[in-house]
C-alpha positions as a Markdown table, in Angstrom:
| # | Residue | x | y | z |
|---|---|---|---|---|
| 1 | Unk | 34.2 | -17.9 | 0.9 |
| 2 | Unk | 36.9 | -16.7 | -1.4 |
| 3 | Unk | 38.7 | -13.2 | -0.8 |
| 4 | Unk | 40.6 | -11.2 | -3.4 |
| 5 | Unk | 44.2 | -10.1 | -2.8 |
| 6 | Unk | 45.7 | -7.8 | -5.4 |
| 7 | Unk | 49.5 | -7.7 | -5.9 |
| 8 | Unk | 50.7 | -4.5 | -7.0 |
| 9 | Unk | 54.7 | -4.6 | -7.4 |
| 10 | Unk | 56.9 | -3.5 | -10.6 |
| 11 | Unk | 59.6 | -6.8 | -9.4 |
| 12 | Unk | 58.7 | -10.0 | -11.6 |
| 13 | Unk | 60.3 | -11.9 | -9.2 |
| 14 | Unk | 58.5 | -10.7 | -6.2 |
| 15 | Unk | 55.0 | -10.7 | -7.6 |
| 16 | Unk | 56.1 | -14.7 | -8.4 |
| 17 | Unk | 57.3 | -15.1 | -5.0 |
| 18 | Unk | 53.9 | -13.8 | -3.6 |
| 19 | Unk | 52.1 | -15.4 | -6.0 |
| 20 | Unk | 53.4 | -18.9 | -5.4 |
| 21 | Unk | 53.3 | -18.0 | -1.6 |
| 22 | Unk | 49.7 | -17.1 | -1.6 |
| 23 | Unk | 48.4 | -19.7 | -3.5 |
| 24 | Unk | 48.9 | -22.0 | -1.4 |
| 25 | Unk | 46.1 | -21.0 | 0.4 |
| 26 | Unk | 43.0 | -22.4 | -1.4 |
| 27 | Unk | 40.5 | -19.0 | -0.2 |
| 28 | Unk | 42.5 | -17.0 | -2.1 |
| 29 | Unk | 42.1 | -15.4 | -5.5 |
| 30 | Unk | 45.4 | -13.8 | -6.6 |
| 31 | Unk | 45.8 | -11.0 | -9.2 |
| 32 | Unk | 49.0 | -9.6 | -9.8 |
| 33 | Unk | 49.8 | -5.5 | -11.6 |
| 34 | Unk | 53.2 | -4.4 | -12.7 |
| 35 | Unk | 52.8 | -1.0 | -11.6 |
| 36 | Unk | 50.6 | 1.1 | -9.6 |
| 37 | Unk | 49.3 | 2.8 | -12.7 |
| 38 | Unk | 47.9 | -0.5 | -14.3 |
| 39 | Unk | 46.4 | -0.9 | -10.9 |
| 40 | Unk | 44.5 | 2.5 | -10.6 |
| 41 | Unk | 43.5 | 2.2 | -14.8 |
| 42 | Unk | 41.3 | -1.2 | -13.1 |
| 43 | Unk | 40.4 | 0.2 | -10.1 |
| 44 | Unk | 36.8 | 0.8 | -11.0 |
| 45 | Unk | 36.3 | -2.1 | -12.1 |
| 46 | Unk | 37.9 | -4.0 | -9.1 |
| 47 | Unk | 36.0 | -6.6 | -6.1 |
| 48 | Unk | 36.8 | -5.5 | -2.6 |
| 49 | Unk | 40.4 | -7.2 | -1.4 |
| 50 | Unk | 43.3 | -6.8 | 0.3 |
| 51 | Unk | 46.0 | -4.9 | -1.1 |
| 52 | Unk | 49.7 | -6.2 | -1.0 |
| 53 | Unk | 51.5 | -2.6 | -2.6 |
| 54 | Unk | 55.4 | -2.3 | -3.3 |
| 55 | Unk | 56.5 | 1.3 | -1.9 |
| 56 | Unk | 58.9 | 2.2 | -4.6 |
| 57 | Unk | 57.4 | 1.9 | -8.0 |
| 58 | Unk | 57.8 | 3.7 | -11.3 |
| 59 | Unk | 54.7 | 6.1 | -12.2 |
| 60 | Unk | 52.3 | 5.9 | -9.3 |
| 61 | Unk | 53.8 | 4.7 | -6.6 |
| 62 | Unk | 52.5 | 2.5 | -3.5 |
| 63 | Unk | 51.9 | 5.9 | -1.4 |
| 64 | Unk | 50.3 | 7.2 | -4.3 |
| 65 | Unk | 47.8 | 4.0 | -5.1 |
| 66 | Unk | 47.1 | 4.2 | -1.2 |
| 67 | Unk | 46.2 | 8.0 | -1.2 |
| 68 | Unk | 43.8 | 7.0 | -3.9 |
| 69 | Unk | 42.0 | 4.2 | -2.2 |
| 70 | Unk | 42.2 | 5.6 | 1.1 |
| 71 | Unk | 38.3 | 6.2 | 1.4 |
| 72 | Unk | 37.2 | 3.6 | -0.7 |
| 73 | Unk | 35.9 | 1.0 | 1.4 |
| 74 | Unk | 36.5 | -2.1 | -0.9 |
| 75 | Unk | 40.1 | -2.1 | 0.0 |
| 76 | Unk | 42.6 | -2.8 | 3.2 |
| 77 | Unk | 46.3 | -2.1 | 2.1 |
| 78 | Unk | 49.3 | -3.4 | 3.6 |
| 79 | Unk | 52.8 | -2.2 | 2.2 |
| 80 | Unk | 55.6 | -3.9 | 0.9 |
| 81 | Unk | 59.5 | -2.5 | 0.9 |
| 82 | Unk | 62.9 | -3.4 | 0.6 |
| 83 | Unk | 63.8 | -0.3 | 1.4 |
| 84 | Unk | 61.7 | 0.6 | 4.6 |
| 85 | Unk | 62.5 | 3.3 | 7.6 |
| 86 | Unk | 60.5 | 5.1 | 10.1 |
| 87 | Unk | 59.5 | 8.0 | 8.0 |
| 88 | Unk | 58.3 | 5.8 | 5.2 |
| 89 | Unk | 56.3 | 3.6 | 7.7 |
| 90 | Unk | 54.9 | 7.1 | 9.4 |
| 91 | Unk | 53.6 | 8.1 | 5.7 |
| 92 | Unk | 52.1 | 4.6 | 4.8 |
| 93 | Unk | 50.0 | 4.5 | 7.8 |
| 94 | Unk | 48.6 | 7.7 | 7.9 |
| 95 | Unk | 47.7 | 7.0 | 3.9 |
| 96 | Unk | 45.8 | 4.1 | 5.6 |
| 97 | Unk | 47.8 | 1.4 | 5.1 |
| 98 | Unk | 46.8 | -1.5 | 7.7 |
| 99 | Unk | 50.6 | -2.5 | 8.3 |
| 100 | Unk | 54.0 | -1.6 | 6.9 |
| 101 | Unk | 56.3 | -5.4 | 6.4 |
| 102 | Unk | 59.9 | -5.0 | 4.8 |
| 103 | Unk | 61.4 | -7.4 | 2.3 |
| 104 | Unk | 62.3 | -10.3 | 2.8 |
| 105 | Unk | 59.4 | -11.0 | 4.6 |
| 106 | Unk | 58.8 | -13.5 | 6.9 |
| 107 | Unk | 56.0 | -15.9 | 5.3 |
| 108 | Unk | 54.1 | -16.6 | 8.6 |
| 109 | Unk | 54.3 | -12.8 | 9.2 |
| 110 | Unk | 53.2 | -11.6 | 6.3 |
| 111 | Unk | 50.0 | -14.4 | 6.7 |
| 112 | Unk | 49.0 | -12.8 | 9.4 |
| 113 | Unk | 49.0 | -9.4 | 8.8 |
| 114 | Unk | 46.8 | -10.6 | 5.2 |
| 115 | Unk | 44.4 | -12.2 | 8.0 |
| 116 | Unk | 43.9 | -9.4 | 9.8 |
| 117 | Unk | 43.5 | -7.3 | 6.6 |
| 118 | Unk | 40.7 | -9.5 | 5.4 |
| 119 | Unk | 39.0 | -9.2 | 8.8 |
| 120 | Unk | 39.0 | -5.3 | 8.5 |
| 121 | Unk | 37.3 | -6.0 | 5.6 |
| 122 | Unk | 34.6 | -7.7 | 6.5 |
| 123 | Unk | 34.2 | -5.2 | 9.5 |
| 124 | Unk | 33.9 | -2.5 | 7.4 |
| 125 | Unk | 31.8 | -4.2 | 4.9 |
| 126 | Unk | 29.6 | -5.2 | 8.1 |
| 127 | Unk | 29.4 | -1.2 | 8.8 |
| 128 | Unk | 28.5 | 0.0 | 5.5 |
| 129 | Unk | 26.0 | -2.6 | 5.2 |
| 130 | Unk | 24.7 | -1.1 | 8.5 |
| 131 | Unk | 25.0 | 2.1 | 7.0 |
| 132 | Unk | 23.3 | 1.0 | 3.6 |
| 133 | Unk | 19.7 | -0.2 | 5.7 |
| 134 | Unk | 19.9 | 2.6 | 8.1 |
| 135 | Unk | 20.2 | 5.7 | 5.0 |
| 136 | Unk | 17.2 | 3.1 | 3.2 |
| 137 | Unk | 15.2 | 3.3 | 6.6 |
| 138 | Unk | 15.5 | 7.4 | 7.0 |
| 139 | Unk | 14.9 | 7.7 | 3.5 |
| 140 | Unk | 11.3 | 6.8 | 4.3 |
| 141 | Unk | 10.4 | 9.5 | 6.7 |
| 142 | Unk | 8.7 | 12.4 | 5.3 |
| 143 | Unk | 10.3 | 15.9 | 6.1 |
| 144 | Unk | 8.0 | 16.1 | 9.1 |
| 145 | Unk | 8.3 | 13.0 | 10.5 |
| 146 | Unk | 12.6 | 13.8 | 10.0 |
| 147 | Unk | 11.8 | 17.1 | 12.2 |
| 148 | Unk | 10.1 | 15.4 | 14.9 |
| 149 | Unk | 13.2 | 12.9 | 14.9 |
| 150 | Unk | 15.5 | 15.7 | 15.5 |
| 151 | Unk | 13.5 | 17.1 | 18.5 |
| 152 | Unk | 13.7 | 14.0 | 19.9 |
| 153 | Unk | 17.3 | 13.6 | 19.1 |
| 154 | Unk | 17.5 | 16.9 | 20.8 |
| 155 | Unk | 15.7 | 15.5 | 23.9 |
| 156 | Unk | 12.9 | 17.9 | 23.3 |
| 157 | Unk | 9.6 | 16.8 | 24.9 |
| 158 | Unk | 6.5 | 16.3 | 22.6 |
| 159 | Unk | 4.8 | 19.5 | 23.5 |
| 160 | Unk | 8.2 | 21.7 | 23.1 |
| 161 | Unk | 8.6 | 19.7 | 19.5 |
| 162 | Unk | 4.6 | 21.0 | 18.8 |
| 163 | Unk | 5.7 | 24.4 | 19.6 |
| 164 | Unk | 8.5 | 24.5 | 17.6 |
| 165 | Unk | 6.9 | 23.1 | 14.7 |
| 166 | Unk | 3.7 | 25.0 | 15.1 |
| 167 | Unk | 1.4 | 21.9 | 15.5 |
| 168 | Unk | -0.4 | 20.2 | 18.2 |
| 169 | Unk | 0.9 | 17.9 | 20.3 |
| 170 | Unk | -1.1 | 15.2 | 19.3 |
| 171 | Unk | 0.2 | 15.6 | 16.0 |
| 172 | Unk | 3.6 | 15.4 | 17.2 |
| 173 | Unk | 2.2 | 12.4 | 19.1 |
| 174 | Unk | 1.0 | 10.8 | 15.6 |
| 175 | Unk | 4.1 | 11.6 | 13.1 |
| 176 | Unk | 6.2 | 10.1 | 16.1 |
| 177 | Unk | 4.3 | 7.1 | 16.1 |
| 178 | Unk | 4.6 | 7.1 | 12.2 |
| 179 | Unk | 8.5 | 7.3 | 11.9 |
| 180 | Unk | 8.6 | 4.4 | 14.9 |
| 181 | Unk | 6.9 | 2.2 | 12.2 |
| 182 | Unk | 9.2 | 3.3 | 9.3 |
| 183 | Unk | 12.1 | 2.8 | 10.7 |
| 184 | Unk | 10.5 | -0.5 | 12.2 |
| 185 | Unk | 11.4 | 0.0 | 16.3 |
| 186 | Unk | 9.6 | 0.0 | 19.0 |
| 187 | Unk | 11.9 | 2.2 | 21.2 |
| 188 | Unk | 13.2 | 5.9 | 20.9 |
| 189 | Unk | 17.2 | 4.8 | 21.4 |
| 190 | Unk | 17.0 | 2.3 | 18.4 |
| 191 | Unk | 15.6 | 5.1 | 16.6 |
| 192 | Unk | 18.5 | 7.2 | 17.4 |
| 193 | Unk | 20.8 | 4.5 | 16.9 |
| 194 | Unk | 19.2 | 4.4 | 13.0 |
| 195 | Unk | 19.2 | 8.3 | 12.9 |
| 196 | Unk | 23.4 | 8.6 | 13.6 |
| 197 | Unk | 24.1 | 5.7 | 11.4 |
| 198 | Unk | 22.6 | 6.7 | 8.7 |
| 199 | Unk | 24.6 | 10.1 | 9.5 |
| 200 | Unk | 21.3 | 12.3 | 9.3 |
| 201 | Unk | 22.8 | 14.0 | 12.3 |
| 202 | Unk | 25.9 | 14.8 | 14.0 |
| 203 | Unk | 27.4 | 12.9 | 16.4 |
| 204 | Unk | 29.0 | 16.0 | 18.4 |
């Protein structure tokens, strides 16, 4: 399976470096942008990767690509600086960058913080996909059947849902039975499981 890693530096001679690096790992599909600003112009258009971003860039700069990706889930970010401290490290993580490595960079090092950037990936693609069937699941449940979820969420018994909802219990019996089918379980807690991943209630 190949994996995307986008360079994003305004040095020629760094975006060779990393280039030349990185290619010699076969999995690997490299693109290279000269500035943070080229980078952003493509994002839309862009396959989920890992992002290798220079701090210190004319235009946008590397704090200021990561602010923009930081909730899009196609991309892991790890930062590159010649000129790294604390603060700057402080500011890059809490932008969501996986991991903060200062130039010149240790080529083993700087593997393995790629590897683990491609895992996070894949565990967050694994989540949204998880998120993707559960929302598709719900989405099935007529408004009824979503109320009678939420009692049970609630840990409400069948008559106290029928109360609430001004029906008979048997009813309540019935559209239970009904969203058990839709969202294709056979017990309440994978139900609920289905329910908070798909977000239709809080967690708290």
């Amino acid at each position: 399976m190949t994996k995307t890693i986008y360079i994003v530096d305004d040095d020629d001679a760094v975006r060779a470096s990393l280039h030349s690096l990185l290619s010699l790992r076969s999995d690997l599909v490299i693109r290279a942008f000269r500035s943070g600003d080229i980078f952003l112009e493509s994002l839309p258009d862009l396959d989920p990767g890992v992002l290798l971003l220079d701090f210190h860039m004319p235009g946008s700069t590397g704090l200021d690509v990561l602010n923009s990706v930081a909730n899009d889930p196609r991309f892991v970010s790890i930062i590159l600086t010649g000129q790294g401290n604390v603060g700057l490290a402080v500011q890059a993580m809490k932008a969501g960058a996986l991991d903060f490595i200062e130039k010149p960079y240790e080529a083993e090092f700087l593997m393995t913080a790629i590897d683990l950037a491609f895992s996070r990936l894949e565990e967050g693609n694994e989540a949204a996909a998880r998120v993707n069937v559960a929302e598709t699941k719900i989405s099935r449940l007529s408004p009824r059947e979503k109320d009678v979820l939420k009692g049970l969420i609630e840990g409400r018994s069948n008559k106290i849902i029928a109360y609430e909802l001004d029906i008979s219990p048997r009813t309540v019996e019935i559209y239970r039975a009904n969203l058990m089918e839709k969202l294709e379980v056979r017990s309440l807690s994978e139900a609920l499981r289905i329910a908070f991943a798909a977000g239709l209630f809080p967690k708290n």
